[in-house]
KEZASE-984731 format. One record per atom (N, C-alpha, C): y, x, z; residue in three letters. Coordinates in steps of 0.001 Angstrom, whole numbers, plus 500000, padded with zeros to 6 digits. Atoms other than C-alpha are relative to their C-alpha. Example, Ala and Ser with C-alpha at 12.3 -4.5 7.8 and 13.67 -1.06 7.14 Angstrom:
498810500890500000ALA;495500512300507800ALA;501200500900500000ALA;498810499180499940SER;498940513670507140SER;501090499230500730SER;
This chain:
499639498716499381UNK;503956919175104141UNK;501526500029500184UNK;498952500316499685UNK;506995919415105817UNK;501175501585499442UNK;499326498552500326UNK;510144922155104936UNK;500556500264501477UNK;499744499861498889UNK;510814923954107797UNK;501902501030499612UNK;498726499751499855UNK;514734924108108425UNK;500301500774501376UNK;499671499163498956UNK;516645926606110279UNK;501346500380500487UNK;498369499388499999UNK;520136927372111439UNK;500212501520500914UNK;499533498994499358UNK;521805930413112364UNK;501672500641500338UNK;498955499170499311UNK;524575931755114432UNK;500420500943500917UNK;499851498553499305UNK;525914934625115811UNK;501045499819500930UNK;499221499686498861UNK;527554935538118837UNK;500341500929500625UNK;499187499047499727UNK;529791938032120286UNK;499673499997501769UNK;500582499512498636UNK;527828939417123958UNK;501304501140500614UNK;498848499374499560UNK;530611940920126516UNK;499682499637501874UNK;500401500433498543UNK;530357941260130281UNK;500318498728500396UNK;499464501786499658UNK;532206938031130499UNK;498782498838499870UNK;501093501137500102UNK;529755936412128818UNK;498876500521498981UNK;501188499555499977UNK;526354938271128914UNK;498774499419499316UNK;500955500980500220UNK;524195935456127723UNK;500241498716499662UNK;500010501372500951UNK;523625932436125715UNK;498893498773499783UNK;501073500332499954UNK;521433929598126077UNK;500187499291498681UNK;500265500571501252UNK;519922927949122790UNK;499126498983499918UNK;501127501112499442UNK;518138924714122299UNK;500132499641498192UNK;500395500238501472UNK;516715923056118728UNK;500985498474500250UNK;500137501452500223UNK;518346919607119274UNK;501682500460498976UNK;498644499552500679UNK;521617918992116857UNK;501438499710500858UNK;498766499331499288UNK;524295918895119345UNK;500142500779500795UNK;499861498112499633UNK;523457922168120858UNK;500000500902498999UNK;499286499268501375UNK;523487923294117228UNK;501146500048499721UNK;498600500152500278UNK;526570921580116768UNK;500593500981500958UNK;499501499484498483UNK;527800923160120169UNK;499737501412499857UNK;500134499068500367UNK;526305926400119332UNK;501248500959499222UNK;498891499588501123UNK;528492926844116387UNK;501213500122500392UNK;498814500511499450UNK;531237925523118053UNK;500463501549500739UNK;499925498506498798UNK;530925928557121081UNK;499582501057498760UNK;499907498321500163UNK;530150931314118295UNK;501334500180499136UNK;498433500415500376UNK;533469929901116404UNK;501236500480500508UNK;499218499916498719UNK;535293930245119531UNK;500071501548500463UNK;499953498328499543UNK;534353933679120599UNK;500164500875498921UNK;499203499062501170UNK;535159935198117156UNK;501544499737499786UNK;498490500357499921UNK;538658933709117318UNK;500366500838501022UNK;499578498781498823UNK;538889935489120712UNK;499950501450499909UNK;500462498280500672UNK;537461939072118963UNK;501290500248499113UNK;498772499164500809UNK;540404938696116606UNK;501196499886500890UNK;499220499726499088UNK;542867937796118896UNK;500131501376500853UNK;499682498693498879UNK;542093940337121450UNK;499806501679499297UNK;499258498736500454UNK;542048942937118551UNK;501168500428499695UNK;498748499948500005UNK;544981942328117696UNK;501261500621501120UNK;498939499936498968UNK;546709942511121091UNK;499326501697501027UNK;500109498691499609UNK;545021945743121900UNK;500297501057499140UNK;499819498314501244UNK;545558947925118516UNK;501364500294500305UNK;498343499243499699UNK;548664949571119958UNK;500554500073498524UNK;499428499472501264UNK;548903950739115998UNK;500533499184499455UNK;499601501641500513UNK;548994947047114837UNK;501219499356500639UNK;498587500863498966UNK;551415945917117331UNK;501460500687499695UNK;498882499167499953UNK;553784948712116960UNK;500427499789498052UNK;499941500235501488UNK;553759948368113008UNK;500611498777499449UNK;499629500780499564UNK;554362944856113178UNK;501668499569500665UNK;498398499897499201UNK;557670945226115925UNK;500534500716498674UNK;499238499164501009UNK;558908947848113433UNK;500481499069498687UNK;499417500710501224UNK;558959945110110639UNK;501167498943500555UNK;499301501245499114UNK;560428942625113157UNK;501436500371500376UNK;498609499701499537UNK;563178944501114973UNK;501131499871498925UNK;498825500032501120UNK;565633944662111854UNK;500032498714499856UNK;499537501084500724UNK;565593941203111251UNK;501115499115500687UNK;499065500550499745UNK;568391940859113699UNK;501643500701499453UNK;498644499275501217UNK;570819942821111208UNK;499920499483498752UNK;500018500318501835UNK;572088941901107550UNK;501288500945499936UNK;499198499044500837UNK;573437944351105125UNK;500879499362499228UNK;499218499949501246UNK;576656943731103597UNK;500199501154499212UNK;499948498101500375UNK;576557946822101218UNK;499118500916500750UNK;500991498609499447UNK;575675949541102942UNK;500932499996501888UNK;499519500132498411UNK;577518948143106388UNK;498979499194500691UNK;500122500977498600UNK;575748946759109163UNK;500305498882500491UNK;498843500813499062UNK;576275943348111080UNK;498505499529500525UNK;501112500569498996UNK;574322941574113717UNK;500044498549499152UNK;500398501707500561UNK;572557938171112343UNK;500888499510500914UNK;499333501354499209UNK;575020935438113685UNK;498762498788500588UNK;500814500773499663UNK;572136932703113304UNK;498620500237500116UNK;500789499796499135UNK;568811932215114765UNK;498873498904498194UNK;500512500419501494UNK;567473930281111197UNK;499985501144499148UNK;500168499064500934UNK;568243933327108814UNK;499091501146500473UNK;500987499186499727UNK;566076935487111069UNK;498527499385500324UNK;501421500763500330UNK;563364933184111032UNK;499572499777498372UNK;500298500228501263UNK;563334933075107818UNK;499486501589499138UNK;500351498897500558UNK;563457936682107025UNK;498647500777501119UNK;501919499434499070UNK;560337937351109881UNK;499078499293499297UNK;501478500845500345UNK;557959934416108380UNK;499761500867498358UNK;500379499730501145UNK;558631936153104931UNK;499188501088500263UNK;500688498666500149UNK;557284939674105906UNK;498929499608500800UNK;500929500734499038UNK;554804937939108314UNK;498964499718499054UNK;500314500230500983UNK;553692936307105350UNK;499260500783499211UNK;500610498590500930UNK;553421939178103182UNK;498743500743500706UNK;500953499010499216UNK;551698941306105860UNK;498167498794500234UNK;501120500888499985UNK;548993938053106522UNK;499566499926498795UNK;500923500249501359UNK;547885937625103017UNK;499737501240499771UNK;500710498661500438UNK;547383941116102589UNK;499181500689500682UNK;500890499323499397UNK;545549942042105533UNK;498383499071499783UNK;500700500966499976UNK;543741938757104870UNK;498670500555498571UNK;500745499601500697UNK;542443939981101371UNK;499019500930500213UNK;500719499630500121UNK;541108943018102148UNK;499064500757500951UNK;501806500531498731UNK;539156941991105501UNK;499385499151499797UNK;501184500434500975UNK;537389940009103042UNK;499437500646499455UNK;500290499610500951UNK;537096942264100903UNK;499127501314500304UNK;500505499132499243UNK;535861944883102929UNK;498859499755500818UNK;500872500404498980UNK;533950942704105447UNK;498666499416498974UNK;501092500464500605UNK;531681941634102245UNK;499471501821499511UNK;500664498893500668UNK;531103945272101036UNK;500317500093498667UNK;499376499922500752UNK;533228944686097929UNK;500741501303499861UNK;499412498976500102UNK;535654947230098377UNK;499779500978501736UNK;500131499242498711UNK;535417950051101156UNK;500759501284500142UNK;499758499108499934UNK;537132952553102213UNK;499231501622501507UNK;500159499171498609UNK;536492955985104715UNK;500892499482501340UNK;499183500535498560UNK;537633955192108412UNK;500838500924499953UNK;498919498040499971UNK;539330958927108663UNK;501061499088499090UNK;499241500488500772UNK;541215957355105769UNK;500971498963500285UNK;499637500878499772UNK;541842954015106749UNK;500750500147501047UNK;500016500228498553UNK;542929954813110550UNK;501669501155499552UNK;498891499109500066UNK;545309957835109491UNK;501014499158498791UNK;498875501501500714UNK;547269954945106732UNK;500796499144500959UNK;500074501086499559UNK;547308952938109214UNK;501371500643501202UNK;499503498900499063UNK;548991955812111602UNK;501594499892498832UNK;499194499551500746UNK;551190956727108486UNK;501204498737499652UNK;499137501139500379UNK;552520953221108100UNK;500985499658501284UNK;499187499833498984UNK;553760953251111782UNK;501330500711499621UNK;499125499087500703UNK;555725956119110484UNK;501174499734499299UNK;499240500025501093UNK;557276955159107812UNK;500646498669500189UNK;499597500748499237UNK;557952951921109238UNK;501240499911501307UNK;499075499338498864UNK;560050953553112130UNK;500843500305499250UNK;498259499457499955UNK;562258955628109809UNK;500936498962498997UNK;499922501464500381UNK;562577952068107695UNK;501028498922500833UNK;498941501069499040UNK;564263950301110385UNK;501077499525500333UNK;498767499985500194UNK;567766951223109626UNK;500447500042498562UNK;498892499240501493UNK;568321951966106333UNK;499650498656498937UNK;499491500875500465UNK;569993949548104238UNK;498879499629498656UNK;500515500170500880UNK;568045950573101256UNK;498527498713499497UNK;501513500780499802UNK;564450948907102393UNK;500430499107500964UNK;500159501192499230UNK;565941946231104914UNK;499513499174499059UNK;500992501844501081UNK;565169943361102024UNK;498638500678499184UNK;501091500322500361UNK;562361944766100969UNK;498833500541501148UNK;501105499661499088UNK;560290945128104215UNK;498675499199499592UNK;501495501077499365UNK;557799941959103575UNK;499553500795498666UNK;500681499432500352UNK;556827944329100336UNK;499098501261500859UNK;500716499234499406UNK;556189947313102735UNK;498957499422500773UNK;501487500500499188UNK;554283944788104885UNK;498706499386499337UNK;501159500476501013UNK;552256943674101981UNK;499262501059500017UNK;501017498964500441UNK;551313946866101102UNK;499222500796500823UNK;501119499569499538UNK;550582948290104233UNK;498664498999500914UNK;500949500627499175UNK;549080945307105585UNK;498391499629499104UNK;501273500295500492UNK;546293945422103105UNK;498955501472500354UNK;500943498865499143UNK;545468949235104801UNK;499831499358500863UNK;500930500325498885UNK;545300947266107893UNK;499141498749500280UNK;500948501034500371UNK;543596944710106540UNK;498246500904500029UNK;501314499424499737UNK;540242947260106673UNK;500235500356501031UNK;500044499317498623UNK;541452948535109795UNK;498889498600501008UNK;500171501547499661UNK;540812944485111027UNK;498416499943499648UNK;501262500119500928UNK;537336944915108526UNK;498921500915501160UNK;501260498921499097UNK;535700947829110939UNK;499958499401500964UNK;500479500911498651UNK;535793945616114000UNK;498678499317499733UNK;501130500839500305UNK;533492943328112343UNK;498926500402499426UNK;500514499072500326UNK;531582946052110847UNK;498785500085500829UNK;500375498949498994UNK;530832947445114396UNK;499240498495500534UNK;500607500938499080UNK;529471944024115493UNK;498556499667498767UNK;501479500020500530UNK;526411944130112818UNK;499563498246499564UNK;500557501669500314UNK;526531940483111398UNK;498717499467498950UNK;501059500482501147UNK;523403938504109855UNK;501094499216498776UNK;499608500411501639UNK;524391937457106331UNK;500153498318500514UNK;500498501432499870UNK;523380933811107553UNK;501444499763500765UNK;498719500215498719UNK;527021932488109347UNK;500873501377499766UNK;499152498901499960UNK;528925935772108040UNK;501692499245499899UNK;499213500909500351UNK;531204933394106248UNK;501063499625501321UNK;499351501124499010UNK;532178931080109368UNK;500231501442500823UNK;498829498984499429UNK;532814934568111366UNK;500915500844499327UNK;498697499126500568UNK;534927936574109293UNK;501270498973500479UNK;498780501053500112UNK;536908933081108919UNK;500255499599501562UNK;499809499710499064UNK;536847933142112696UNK;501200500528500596UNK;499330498679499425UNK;537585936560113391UNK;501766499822499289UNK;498424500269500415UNK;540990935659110741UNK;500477499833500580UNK;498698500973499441UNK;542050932906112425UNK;500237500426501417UNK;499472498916499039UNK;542200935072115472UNK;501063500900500277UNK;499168498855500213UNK;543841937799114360UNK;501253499130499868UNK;498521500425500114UNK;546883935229113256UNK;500099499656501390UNK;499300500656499029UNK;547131933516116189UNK;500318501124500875UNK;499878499303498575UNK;547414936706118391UNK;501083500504499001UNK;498838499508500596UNK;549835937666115542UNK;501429499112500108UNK;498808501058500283UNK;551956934783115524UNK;500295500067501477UNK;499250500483498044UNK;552023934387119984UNK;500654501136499957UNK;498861498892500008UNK;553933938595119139UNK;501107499260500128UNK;498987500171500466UNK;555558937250117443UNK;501223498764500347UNK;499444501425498620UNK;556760933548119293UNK;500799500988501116UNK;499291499547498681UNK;557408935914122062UNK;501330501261499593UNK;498947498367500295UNK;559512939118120288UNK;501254499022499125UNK;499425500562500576UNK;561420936707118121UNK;501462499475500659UNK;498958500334499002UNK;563550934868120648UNK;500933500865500720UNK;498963499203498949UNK;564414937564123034UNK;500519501121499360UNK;499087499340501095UNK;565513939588119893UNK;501084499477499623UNK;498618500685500561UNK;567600937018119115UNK;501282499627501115UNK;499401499932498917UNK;568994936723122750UNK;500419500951500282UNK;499596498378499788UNK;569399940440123049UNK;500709500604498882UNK;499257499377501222UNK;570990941180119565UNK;501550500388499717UNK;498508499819499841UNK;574704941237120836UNK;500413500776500803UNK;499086499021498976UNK;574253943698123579UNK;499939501172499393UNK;499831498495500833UNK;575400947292122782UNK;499103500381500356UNK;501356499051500034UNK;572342948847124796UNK;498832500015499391UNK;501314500104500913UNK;569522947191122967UNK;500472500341498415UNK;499780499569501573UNK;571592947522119498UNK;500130501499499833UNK;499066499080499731UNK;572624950927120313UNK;499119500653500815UNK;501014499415499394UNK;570103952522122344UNK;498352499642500195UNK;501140500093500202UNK;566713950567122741UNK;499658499871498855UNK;500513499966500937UNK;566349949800119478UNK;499801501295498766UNK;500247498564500559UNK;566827953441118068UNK;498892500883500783UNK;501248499278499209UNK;564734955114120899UNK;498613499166499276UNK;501390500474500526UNK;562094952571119877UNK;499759500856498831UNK;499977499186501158UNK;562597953934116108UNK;499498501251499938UNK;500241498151499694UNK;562085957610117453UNK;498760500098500213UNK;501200499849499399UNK;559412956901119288UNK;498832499359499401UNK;501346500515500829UNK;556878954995116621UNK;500284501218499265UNK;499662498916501136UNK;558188957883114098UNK;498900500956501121UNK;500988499113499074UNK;556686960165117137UNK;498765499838500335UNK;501347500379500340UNK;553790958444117682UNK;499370500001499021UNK;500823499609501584UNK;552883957973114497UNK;499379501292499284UNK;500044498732500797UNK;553091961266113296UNK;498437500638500573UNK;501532499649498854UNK;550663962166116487UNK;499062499187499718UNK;500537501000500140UNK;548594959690115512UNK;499347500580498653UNK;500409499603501170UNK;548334960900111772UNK;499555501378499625UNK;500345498766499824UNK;548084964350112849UNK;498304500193500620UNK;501551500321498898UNK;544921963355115531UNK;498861499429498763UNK;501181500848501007UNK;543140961186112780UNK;499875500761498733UNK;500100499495501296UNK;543609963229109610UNK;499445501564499803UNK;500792498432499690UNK;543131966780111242UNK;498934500010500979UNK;501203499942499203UNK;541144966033114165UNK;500723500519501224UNK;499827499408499350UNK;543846967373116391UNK;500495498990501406UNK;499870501009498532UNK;544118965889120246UNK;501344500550501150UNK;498391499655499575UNK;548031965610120816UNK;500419498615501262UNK;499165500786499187UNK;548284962423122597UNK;498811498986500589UNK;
């Protein structure tokens, strides 16, 4: 009597790509896997690059890292190494912490309310914005990004939530959906990095865009934490 073996994988249905053909032999299994691999890498990516909240949270840790505090003065980074160094650290921070607990969440370990999660997530924009200047928290941003990147580490958790996964292959998508989410974190960041560091000597971006920005996540945010926590529809 024979054991009857079975594999299973899941896949992410989207007008793009409506349909999926399936066959028993093992390199359309292999191949299978391969394409539901592939399209969960693309689910975290393209959450990433749509959560306005995520993106903006993110810049906010980024923009300062073309200033260093002597004291309590101001100066523009000279080199293009010391601000790579101080982005991969809070980068860092913020990836291992969102990393934990969209594990930790995506198994049903820990959970939180969405209302909850979504208005943190709002609140960290916030606080992040009025963060951006002040001497006190420039060196310790990659803690703020630790800490709030483990609220948006469930934010990251309800995507995958909303897609209803079999237990069988949960594993290989979460670890997917991760390696998604970095890479659409890291191409921000490839792209904001440079032309921060090219733009860091003129007076209008030191001196006007980069404070309006400041104003305007503080403003958003707030609307944001106001909409999700009360229910009220400001923006």
């Amino acid at each position: 009597r024979g054991l009857l073996s079975y594999s299973v994988s899941s896949f992410v249905f989207s007008p793009d790509s409506p349909s999926v053909y399936l066959d028993n032999s093992f390199n359309d299994i292999r191949s299978s896997r391969i394409e539901s691999f592939t399209q969960f890498v693309k689910e975290g990516v393209w959450h990433i690059w749509i959560g306005f909240d995520h993106i903006l949270f993110l810049f906010a840790l980024l923009a300062p890292a073309i200033f260093v505090y002597d004291g309590k003065h101001r100066q523009i980074q000279q080199g293009f190494k010391p601000m790579l160094k101080d982005v991969l650290k809070v980068v860092t921070g913020f990836t291992i912490a969102h990393s934990i607990t969209l594990t930790l969440a995506s198994l049903k370990v820990l959970t939180l309310p969405s209302a909850v999660i979504e208005s943190l997530i709002a609140f960290s924009v916030v606080l992040s914005g009025l963060f951006m200047f002040s001497a006190k928290f420039h060196r310790k941003r990659w803690q703020v990004a630790t800490l709030f990147g483990l609220v948006h580490g469930f934010g990251f958790a309800s995507v995958l939530a909303d897609l209803n996964l079999p237990l069988e292959g949960f594993v290989m998508s979460l670890l997917a959906f991760n390696v998604g989410v970095e890479i659409g974190q890291l191409a921000i960041v490839s792209l904001a990095l440079p032309l921060m560091y090219l733009l860091r000597q003129q007076w209008i971006y030191v001196h006007v865009a980069v404070p309006t920005t400041a104003v305007l996540m503080v403003s958003i945010g707030t609307a944001w934490v106001l909409e999700r926590s009360l229910g009220w529809q400001i923006v």
